[in-house]
Structure formats: C-alpha cells, structure tokens
PyMOL Python script that loads the backbone (N, CA, C, O; Angstrom):
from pymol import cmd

cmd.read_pdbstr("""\
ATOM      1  N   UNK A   1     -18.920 -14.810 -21.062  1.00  0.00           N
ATOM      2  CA  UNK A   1     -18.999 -13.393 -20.779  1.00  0.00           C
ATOM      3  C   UNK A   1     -17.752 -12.729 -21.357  1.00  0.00           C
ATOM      4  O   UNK A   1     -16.685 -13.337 -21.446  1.00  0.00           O
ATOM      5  N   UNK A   2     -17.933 -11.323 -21.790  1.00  0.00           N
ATOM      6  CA  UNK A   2     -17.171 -11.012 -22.724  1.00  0.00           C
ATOM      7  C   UNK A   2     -16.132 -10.143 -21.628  1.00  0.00           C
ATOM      8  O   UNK A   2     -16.626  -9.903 -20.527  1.00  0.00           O
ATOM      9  N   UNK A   3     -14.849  -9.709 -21.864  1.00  0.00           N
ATOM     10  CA  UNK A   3     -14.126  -9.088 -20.993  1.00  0.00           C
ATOM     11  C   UNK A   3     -14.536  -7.285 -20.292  1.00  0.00           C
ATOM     12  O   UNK A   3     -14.117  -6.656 -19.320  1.00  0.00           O
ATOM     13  N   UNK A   4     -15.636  -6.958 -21.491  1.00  0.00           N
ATOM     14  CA  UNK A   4     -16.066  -5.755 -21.561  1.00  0.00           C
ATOM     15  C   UNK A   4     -17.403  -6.105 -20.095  1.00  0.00           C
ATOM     16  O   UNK A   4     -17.507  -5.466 -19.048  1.00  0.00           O
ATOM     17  N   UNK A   5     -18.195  -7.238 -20.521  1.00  0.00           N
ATOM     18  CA  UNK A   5     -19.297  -7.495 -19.428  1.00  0.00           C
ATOM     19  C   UNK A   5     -18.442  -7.592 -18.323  1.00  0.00           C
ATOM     20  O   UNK A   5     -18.423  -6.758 -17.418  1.00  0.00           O
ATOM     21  N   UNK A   6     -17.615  -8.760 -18.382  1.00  0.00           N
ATOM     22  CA  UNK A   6     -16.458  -9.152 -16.679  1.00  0.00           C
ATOM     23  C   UNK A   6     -16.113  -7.694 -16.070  1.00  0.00           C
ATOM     24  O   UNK A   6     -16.239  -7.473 -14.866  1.00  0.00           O
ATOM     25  N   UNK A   7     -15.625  -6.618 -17.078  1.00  0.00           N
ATOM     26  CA  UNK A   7     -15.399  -5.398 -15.958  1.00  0.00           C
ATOM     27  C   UNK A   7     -16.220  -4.742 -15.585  1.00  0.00           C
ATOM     28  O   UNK A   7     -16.200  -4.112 -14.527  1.00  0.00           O
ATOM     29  N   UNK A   8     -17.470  -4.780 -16.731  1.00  0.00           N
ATOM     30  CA  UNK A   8     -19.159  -4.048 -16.285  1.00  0.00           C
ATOM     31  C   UNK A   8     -19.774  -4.347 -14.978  1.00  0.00           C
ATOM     32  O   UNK A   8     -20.161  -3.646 -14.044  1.00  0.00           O
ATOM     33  N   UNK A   9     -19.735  -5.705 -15.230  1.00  0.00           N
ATOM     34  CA  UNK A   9     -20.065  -6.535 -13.918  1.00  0.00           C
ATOM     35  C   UNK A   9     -19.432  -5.716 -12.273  1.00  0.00           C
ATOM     36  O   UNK A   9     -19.958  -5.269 -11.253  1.00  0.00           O
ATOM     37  N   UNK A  10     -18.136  -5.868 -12.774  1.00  0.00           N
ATOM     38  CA  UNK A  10     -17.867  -5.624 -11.537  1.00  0.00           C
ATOM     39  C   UNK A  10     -17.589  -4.192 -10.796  1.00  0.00           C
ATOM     40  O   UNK A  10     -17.628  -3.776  -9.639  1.00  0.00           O
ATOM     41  N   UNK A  11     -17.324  -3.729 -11.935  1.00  0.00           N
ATOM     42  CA  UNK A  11     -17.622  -1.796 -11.561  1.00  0.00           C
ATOM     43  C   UNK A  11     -19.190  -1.585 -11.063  1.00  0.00           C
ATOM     44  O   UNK A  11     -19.386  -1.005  -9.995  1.00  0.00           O
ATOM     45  N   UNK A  12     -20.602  -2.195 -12.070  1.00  0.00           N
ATOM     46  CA  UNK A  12     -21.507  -2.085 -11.093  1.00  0.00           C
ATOM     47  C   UNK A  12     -22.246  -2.464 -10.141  1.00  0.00           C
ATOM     48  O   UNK A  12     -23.364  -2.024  -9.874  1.00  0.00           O
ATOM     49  N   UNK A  13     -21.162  -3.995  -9.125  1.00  0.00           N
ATOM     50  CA  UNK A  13     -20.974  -4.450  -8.292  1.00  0.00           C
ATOM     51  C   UNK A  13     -20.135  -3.374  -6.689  1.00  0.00           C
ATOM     52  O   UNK A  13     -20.359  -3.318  -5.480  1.00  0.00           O
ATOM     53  N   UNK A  14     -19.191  -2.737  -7.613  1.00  0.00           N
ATOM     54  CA  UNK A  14     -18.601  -1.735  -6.653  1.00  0.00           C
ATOM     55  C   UNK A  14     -19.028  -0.716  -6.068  1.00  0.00           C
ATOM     56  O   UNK A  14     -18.875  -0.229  -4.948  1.00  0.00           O
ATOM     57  N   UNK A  15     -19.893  -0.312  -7.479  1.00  0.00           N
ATOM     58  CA  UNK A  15     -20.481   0.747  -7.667  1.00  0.00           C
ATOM     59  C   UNK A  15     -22.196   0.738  -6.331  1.00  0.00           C
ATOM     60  O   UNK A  15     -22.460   1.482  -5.386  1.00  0.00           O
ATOM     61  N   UNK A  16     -22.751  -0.137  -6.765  1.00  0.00           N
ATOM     62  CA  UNK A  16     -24.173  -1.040  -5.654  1.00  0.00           C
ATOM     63  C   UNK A  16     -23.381  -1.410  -3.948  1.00  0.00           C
ATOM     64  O   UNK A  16     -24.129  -1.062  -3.033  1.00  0.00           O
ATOM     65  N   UNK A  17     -22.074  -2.020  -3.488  1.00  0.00           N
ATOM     66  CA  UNK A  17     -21.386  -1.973  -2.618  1.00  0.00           C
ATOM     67  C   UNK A  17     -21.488  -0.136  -1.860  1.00  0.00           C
ATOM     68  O   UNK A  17     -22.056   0.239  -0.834  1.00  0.00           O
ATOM     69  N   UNK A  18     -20.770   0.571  -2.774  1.00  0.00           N
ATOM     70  CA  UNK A  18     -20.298   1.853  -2.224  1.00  0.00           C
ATOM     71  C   UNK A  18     -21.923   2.875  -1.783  1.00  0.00           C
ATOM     72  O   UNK A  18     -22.120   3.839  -1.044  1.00  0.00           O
ATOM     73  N   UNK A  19     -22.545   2.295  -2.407  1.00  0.00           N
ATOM     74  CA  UNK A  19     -23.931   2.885  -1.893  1.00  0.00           C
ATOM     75  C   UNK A  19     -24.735   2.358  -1.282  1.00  0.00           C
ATOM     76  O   UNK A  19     -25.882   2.804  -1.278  1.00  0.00           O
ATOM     77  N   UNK A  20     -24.273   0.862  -0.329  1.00  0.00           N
ATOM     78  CA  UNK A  20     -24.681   0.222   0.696  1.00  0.00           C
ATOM     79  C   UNK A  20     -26.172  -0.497   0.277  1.00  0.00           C
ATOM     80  O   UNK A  20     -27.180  -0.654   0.966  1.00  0.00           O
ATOM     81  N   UNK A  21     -25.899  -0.858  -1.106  1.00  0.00           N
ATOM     82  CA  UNK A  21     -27.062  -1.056  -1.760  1.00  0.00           C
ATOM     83  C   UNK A  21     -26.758  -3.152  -2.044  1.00  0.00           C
ATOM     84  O   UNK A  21     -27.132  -3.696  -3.083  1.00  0.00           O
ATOM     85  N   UNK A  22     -26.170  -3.808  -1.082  1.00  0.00           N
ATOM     86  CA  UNK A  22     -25.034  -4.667  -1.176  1.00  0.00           C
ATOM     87  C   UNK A  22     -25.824  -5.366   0.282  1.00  0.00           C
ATOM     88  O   UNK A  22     -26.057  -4.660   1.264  1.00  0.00           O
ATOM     89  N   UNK A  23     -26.163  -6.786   0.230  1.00  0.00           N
ATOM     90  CA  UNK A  23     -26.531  -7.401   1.304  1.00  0.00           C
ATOM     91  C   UNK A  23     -25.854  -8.437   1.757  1.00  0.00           C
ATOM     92  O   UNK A  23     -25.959  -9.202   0.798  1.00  0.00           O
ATOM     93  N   UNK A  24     -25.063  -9.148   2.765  1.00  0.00           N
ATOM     94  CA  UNK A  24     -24.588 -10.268   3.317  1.00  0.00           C
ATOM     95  C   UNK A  24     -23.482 -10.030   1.853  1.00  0.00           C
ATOM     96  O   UNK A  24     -23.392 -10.888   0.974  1.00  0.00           O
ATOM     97  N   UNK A  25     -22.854  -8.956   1.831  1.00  0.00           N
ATOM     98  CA  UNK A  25     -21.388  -9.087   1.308  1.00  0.00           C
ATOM     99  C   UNK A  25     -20.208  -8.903   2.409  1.00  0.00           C
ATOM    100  O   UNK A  25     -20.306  -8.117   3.351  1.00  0.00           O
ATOM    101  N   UNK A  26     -19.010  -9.781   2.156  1.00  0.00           N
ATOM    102  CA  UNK A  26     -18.092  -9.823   2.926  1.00  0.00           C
ATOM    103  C   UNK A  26     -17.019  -8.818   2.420  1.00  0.00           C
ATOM    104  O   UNK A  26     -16.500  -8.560   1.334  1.00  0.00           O
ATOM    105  N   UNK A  27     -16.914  -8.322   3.829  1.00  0.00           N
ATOM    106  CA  UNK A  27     -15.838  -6.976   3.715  1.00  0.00           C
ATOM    107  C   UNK A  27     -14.404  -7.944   3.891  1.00  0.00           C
ATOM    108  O   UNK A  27     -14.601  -9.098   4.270  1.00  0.00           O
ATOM    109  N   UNK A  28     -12.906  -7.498   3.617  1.00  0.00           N
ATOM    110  CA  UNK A  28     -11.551  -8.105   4.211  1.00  0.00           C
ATOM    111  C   UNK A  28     -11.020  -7.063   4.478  1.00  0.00           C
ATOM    112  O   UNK A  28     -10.857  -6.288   3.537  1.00  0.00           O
ATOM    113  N   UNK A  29     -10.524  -6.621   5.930  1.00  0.00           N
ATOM    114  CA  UNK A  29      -9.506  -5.833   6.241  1.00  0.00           C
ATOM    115  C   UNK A  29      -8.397  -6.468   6.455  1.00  0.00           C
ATOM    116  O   UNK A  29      -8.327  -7.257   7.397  1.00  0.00           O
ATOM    117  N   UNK A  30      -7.392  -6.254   5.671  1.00  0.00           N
ATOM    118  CA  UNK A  30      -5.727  -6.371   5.767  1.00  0.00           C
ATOM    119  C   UNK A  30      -5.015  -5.511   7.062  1.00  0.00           C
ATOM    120  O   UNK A  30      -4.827  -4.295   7.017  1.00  0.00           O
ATOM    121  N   UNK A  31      -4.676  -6.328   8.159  1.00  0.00           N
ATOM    122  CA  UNK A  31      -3.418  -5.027   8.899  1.00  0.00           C
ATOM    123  C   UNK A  31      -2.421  -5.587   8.827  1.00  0.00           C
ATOM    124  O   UNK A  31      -2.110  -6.687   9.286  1.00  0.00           O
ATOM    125  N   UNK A  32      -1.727  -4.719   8.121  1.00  0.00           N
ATOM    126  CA  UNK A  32      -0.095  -4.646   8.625  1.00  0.00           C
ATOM    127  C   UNK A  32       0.458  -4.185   9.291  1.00  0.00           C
ATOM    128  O   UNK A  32       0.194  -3.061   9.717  1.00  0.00           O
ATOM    129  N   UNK A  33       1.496  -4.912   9.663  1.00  0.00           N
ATOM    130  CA  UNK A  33       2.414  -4.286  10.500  1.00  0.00           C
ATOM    131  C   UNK A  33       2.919  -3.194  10.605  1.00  0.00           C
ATOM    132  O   UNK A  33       2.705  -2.547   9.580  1.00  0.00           O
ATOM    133  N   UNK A  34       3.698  -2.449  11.602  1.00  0.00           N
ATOM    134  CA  UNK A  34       4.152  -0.993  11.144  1.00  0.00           C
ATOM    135  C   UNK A  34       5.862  -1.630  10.998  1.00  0.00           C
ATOM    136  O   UNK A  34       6.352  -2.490  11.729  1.00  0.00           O
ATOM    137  N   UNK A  35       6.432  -1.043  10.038  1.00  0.00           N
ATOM    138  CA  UNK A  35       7.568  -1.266   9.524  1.00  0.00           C
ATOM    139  C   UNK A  35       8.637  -1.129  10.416  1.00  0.00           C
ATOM    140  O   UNK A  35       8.268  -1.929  11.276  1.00  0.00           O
ATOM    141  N   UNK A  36      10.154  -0.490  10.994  1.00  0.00           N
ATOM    142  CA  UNK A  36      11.014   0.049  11.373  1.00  0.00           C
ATOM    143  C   UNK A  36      11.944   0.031   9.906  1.00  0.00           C
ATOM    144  O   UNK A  36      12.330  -0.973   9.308  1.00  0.00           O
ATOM    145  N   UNK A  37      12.141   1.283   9.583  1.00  0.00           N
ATOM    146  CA  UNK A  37      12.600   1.206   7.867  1.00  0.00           C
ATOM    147  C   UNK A  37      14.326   1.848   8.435  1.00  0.00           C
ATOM    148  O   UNK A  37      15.394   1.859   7.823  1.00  0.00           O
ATOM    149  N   UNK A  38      13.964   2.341   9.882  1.00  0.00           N
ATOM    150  CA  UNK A  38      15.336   2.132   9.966  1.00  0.00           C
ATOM    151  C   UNK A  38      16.130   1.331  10.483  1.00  0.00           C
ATOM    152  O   UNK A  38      17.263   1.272  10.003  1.00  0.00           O
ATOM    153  N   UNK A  39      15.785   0.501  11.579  1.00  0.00           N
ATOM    154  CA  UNK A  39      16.094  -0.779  11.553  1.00  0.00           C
ATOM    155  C   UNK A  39      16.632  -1.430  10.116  1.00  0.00           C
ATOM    156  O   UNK A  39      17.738  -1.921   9.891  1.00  0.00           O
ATOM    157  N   UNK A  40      15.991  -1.344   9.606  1.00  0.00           N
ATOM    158  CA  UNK A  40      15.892  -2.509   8.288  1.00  0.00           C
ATOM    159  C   UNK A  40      17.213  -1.637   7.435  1.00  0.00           C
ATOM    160  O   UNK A  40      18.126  -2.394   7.102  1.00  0.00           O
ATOM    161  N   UNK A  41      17.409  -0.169   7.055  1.00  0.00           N
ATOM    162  CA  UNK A  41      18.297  -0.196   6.723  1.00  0.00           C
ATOM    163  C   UNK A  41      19.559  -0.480   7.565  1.00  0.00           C
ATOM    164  O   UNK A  41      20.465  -1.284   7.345  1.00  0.00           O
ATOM    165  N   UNK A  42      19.409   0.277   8.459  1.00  0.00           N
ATOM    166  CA  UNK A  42      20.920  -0.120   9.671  1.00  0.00           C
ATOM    167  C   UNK A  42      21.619  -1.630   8.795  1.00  0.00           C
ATOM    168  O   UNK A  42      22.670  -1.790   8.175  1.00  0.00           O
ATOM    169  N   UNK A  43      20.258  -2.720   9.171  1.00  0.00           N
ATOM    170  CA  UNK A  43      21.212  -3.998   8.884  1.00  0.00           C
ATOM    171  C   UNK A  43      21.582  -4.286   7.482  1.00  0.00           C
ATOM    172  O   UNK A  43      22.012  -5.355   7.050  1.00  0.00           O
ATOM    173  N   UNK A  44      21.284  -2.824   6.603  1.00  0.00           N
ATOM    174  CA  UNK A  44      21.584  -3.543   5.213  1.00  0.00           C
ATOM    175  C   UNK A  44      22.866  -2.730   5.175  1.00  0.00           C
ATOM    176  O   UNK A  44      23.448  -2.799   4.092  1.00  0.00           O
ATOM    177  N   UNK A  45      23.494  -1.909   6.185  1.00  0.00           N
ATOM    178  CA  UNK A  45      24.734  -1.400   6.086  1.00  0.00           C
ATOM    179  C   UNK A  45      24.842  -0.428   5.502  1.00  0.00           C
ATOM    180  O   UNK A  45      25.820   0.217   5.879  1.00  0.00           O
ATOM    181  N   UNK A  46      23.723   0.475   3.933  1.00  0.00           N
ATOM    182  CA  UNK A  46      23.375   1.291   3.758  1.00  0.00           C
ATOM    183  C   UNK A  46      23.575   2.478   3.719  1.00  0.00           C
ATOM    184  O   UNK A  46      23.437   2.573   4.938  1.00  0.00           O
ATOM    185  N   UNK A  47      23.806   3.625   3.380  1.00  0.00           N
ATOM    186  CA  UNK A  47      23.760   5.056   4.356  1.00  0.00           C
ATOM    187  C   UNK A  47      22.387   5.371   3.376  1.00  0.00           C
ATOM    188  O   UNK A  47      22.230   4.707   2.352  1.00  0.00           O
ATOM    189  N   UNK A  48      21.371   6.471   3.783  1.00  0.00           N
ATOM    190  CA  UNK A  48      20.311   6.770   3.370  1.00  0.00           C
ATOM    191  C   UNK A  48      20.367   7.225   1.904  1.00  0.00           C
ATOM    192  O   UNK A  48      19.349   7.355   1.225  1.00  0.00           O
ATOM    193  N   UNK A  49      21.282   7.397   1.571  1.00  0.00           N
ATOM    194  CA  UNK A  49      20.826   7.862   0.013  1.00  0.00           C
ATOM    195  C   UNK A  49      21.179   6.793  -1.028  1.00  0.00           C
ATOM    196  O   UNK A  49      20.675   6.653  -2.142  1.00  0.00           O
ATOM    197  N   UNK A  50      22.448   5.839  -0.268  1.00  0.00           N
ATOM    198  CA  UNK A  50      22.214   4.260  -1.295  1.00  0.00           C
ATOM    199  C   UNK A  50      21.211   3.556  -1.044  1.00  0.00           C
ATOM    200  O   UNK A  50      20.945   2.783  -1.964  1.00  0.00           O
ATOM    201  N   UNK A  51      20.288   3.483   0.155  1.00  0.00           N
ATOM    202  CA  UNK A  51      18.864   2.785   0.743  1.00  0.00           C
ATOM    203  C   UNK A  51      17.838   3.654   0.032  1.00  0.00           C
ATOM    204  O   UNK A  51      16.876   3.000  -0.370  1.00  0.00           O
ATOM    205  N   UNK A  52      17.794   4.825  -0.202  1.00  0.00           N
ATOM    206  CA  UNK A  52      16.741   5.516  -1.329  1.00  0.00           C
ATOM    207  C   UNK A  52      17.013   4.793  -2.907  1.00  0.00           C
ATOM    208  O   UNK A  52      16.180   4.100  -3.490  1.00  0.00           O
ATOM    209  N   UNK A  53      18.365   5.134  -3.418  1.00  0.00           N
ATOM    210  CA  UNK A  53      18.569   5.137  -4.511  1.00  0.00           C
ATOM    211  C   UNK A  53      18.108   3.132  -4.698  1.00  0.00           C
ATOM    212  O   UNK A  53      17.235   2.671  -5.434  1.00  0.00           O
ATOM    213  N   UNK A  54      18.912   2.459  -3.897  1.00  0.00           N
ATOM    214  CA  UNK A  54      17.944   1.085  -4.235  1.00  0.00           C
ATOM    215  C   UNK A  54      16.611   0.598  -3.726  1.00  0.00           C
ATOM    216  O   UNK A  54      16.442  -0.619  -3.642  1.00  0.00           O
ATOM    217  N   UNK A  55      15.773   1.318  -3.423  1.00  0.00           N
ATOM    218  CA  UNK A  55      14.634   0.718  -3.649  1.00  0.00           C
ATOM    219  C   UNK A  55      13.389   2.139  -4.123  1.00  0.00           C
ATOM    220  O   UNK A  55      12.228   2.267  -3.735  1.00  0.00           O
ATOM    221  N   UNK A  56      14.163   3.006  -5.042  1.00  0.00           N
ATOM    222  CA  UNK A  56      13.481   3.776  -5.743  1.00  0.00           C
ATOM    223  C   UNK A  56      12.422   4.654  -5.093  1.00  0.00           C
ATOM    224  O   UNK A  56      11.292   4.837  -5.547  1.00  0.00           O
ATOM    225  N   UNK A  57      13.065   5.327  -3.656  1.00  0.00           N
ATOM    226  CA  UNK A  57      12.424   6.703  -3.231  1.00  0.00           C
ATOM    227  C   UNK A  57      12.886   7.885  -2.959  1.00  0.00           C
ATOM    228  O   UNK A  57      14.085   7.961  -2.694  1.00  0.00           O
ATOM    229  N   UNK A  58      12.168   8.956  -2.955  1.00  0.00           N
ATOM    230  CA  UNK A  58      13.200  10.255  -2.171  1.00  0.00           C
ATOM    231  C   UNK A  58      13.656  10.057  -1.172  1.00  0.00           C
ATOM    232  O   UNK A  58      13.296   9.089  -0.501  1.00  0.00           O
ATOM    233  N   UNK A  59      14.806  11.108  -0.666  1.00  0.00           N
ATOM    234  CA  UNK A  59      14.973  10.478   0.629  1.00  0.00           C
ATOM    235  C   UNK A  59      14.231  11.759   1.854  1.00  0.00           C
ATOM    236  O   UNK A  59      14.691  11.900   2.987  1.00  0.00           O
ATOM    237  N   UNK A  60      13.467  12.282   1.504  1.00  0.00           N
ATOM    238  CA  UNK A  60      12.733  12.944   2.073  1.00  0.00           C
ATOM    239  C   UNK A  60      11.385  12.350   2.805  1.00  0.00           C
ATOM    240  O   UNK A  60      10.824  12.620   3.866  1.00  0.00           O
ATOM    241  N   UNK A  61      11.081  11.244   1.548  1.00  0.00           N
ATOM    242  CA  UNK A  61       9.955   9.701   2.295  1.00  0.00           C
ATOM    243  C   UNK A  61      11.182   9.560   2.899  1.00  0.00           C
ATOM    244  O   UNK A  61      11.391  10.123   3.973  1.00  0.00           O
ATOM    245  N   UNK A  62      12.229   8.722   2.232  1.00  0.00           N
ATOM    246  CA  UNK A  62      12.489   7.812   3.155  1.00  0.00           C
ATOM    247  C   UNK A  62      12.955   8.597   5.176  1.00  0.00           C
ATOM    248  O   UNK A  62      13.197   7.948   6.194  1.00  0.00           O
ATOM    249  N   UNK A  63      12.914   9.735   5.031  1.00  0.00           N
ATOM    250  CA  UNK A  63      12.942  10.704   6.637  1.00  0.00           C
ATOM    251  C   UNK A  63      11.455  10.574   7.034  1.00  0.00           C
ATOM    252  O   UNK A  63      11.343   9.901   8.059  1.00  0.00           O
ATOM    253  N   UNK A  64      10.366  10.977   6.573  1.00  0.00           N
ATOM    254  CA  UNK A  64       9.490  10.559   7.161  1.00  0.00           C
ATOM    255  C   UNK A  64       9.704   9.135   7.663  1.00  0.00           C
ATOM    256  O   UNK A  64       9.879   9.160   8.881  1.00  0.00           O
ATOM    257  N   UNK A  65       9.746   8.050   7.216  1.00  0.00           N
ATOM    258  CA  UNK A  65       9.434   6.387   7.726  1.00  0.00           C
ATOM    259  C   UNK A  65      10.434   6.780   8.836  1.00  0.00           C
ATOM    260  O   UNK A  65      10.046   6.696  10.001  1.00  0.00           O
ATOM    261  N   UNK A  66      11.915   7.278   8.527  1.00  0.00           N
ATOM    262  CA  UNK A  66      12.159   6.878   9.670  1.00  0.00           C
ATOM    263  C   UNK A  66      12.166   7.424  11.020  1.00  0.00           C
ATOM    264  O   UNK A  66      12.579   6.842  12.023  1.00  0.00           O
ATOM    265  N   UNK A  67      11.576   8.816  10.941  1.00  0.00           N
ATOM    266  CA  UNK A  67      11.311   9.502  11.874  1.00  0.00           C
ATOM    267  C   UNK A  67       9.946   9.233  12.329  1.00  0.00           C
ATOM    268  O   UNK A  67       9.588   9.690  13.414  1.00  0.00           O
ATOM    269  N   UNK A  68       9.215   8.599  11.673  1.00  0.00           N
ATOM    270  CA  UNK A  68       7.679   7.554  12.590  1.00  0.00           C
ATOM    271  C   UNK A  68       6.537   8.989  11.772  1.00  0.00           C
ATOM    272  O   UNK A  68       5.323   9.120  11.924  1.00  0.00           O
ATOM    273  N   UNK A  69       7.338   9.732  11.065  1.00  0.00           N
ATOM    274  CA  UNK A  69       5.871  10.699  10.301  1.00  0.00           C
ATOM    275  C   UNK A  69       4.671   9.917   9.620  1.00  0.00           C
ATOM    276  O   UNK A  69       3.482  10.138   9.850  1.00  0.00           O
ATOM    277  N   UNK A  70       5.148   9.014   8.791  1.00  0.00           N
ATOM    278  CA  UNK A  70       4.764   8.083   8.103  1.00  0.00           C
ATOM    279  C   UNK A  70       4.841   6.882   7.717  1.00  0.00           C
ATOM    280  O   UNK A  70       6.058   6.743   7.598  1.00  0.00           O
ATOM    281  N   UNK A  71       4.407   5.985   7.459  1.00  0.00           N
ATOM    282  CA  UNK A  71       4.776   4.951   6.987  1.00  0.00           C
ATOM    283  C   UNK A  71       4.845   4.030   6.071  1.00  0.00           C
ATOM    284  O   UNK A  71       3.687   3.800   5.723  1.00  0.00           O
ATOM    285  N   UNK A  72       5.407   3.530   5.627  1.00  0.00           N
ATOM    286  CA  UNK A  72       5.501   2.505   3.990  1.00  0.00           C
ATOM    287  C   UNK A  72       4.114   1.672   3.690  1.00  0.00           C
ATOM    288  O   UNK A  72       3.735   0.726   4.380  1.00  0.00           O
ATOM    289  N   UNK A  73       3.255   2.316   2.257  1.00  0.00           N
ATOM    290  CA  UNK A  73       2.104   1.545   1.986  1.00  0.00           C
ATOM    291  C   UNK A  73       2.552   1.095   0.382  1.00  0.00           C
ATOM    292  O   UNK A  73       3.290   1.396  -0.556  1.00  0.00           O
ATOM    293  N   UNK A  74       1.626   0.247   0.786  1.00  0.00           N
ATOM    294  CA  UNK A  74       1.465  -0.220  -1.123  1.00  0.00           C
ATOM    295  C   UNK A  74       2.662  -0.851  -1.076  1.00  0.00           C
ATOM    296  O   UNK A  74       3.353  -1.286  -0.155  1.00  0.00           O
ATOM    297  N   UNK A  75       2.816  -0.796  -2.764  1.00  0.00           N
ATOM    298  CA  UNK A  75       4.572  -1.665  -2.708  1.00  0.00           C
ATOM    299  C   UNK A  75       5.411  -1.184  -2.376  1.00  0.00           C
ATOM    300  O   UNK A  75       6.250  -1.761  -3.067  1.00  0.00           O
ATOM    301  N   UNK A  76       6.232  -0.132  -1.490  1.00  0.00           N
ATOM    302  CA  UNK A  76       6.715   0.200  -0.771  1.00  0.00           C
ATOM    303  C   UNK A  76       6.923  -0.608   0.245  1.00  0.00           C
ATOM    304  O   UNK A  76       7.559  -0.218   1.225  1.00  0.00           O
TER     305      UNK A  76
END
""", "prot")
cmd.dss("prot")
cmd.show_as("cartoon", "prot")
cmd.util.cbc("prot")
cmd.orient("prot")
C-alpha cells in the first residue's frame, strides 16, 4: 500500500468513525492529571519570567496554570 492509500485509508476510517458509521470500534480516553505548575516552579527556584522564558510560554499562560484558570495540555 502506497503512503498516499495508508493516509486515504485512514482519513476515511476517521471520517466513517465521526459519523458513527463505525461498529465494535474501540474508543481510548487518556486522563491526566491536573498539574500544580506552581508547585513545580517553587521547587525549580525560578521566579516566573525565568520559568516562562525556559520552557517557552507567556507568562500570562503561565498566571492562568497557576491561578487554577487553566491548565497545561498537549506538550505543555
């Protein structure tokens, strides 16, 4: 199968899924944990704008996480 079919395949696999058109397929829900991002900086000694500047966010996210507005998804 050619790489063009392998993604055909599976876009109209996603595609048959999302319109419940999909029988005895297995769903996976992931939970994660909820973070404490301030915790986690506290122990890196940190002050918030060297804890933004190394791990590449505003520090306007990083006030949400730690005020519980939001929380860290994806690679975050």
């Amino acid at each position: 199968m050619s790489t063009y079919d392998s993604i055909l395949q599976g876009l109209n696999e996603a595609l048959a899924y999302s319109e419940a058109q999909v029988q005895n397929s297995v769903t996976h829900k992931v939970r994660v944990q909820s973070v404490n991002v301030a915790a986690i900086r506290t122990r890196t000694g940190l002050s918030q704008a060297q804890f933004t500047k190394s791990i590449g966010v505003a520090k306007g996210t990083l006030l949400n996480w730690e005020h519980g507005r939001r929380q860290p998804t994806g690679p975050a």
